[in-house]
N, C-alpha and C positions, 0 to 999 in steps of 0.2 A: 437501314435503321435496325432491323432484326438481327443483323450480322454483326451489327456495333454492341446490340447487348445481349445476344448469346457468347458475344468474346468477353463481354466483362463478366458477365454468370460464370465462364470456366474459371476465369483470373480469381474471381472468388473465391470456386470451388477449392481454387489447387489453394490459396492463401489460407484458407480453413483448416486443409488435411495436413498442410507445413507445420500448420500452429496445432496441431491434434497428435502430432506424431514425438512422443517424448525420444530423447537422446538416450540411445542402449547404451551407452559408453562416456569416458571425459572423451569431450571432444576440445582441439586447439580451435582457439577464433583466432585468427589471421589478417592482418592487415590488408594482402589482398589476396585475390583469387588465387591464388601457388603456394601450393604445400612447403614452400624454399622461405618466403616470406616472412615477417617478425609475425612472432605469438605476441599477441596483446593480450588474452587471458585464455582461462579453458572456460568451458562452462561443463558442470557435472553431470553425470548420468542423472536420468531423470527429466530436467531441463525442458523447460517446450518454447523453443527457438521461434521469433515469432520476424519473418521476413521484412527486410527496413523499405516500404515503398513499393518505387516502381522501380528499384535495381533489385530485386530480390531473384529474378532470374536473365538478370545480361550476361552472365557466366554459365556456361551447364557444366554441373558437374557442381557449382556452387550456390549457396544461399546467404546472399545480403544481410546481416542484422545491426542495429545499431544498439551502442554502447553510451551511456549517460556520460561517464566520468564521475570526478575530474582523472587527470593523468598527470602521473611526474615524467618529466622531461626533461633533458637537455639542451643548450644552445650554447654555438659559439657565441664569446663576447664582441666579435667584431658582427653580429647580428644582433646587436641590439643599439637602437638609437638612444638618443643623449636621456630621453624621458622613460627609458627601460624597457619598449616595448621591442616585440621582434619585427625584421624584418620578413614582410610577406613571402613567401616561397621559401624560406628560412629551414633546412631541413631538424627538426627536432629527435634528437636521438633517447635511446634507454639507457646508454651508459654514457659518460662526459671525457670520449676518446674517439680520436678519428677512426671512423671503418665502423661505428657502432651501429649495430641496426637502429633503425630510423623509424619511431613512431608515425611521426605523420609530417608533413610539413604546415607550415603558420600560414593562417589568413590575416587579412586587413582589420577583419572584427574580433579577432581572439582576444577570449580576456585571461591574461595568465597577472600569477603571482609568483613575484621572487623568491626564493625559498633558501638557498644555500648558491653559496661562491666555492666555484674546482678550479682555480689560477685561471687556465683560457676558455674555462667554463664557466655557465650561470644555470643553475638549477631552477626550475620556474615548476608551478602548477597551474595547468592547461585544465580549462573548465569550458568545453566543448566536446558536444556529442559526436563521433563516429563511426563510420558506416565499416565494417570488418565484414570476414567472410568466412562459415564453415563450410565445408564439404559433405554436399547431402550422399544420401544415403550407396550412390553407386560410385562416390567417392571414400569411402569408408575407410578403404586399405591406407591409407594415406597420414589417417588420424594418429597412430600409433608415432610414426615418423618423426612427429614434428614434438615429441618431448622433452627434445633436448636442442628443441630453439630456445635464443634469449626470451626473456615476458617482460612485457612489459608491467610498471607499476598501479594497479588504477585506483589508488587511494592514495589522500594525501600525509601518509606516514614516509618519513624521510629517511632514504637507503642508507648505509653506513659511505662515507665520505670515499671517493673514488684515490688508492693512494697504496702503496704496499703497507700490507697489515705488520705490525709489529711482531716478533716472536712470544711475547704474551702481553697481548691488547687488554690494558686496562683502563678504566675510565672514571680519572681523577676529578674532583672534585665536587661529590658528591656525599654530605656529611651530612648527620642527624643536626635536628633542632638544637640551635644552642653549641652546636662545637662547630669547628673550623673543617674544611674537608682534607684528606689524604694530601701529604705535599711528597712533591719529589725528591729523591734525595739523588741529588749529583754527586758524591763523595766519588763513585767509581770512577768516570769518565768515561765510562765505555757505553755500554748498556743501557743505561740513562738517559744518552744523547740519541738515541732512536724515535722517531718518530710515536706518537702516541693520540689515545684521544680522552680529550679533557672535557667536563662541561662542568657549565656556572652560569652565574650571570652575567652579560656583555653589559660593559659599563663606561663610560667616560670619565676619565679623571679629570677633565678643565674643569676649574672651578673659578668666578669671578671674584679679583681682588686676588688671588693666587698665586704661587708661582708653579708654572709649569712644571708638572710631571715630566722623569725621561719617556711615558710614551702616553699617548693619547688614551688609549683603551686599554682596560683590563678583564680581570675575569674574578668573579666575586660566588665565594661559599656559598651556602645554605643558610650560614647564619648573617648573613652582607656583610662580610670579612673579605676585604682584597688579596689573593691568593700568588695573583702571577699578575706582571705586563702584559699586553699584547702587541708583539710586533706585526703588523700588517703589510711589511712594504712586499711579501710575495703576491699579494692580492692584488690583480691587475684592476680590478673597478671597484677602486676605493672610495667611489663615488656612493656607489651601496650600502658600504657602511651604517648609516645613520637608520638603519632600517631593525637594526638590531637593536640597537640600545634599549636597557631596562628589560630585555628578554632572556629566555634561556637558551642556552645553544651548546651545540657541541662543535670545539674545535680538532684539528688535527695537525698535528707538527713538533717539533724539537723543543723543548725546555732546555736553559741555559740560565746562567749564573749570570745578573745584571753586573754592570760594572763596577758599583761599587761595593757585590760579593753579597750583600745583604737581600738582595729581592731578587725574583725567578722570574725570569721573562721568554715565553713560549713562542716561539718564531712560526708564525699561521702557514700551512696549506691550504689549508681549506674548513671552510666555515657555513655551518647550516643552523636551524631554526631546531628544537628538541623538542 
């Protein structure tokens, strides 16, 4: 019995001097014990790192802490079931491309939220805590190292759309009260037809009693002025869809001359929440 609680009086002990010893430096937090591992954030000089548990010393050389969230994330769409959730063991990445470092993978109980569509990507916000790891104090040398690993996101502000950036990205559809926003002008044919990113408002054009619009969704000004179509058919889970409507968003993809020359219709990449 004395043995059982002079072990935990140390456990104490050392749990107190961890959480009393501020960080001399940014140090990277680590998803796992290996300096090689994804940065999920730093924490700044200063900092008084406070050990998560009883993992705070199953690695020497390392200290367990846990991170609130929420995190943005990545998933393939072939890991998501018909009612959008992931599947379990599902690897969750920071960027929406194969080979991306891998935040963390899915449990059974995660509650995430859809956030933006990358063609065979779904962007979600993952609102569970995890357990990272920095490198105490005789792991030091190491800290330096790891600045130019990926980070992950840990707020729910949404990254610029994964996609080759334009030669001058700009981001139409953005106009004062009362006037119409910036329109494209396709007169070149060249230039114009590059990729771009637009935001507005996501909107549906069916209207009952109607006749159909040439596309289902549009993208609507500042002042709710219908600016461009929306062609959706690159978006493989256009099931999602309906998640947007009456919101603001920003898209990415090509503008182009509707058929009948009169209306602009922007052929989607990809589409997130603004």
């Amino acid at each position: 019995m004395k043995t059982k609680l002079a072990s935990l009086l140390l456990a104490l002990a050392a749990t107190t001097a961890l959480r009393a010893a501020p960080l001399t430096e940014t140090t990277a937090v680590h998803a796992k014990p290996d300096a090689g591992s994804t940065v999920i954030t730093y924490y700044k000089a200063g900092t008084e790192p406070a050990p998560a548990g009883e993992t705070a010393n199953a690695t020497a050389g390392w200290m367990a802490v846990e991170l609130p969230g929420p995190f943005e994330a990545y998933v393939l769409n072939k890991d998501l079931t018909k009612s959008l959730d992931v599947v379990p063991g599902a690897p969750l990445t920071l960027t929406p491309k194969v080979g991306a470092p891998v935040l963390t993978t899915a449990n059974a109980n995660d509650k995430t939220t859809v956030t933006g569509l990358f063609g065979k990507w779904t962007q979600i916000k993952l609102e569970r805590k995890l357990i990272a790891y920095i490198p105490t104090k005789e792991k030091s040398g190491s800290l330096a190292s790891a600045g130019s690993a990926p980070v992950a996101q840990a707020t729910t502000s949404a990254p610029a759309p994964f996609a080759p950036a334009p030669a001058n990205p700009v981001a139409y559809g953005t106009g004062g009260a009362g006037r119409a926003a910036p329109m494209v002008n396709l007169g070149d044919g060249g230039s114009s037809t590059l990729p771009r990113q637009f935001s507005g408002k996501f909107v549906s054009t069916r209207r009952p009693f109607t006749p159909r619009r040439p596309y289902d969704w549009a993208l609507n000004d500042d002042a709710g002025r219908r600016y461009a179509y929306l062609d959706v058919s690159k978006l493989l889970l256009t099931e999602q869809i309906d998640k947007y409507i009456d919101h603001a968003v920003v898209v990415y993809g090509s503008a182009k001359n509707a058929n009948d020359g009169k209306d602009i219709v922007i052929e989607i990449e990809s589409l997130q929440l603004r």
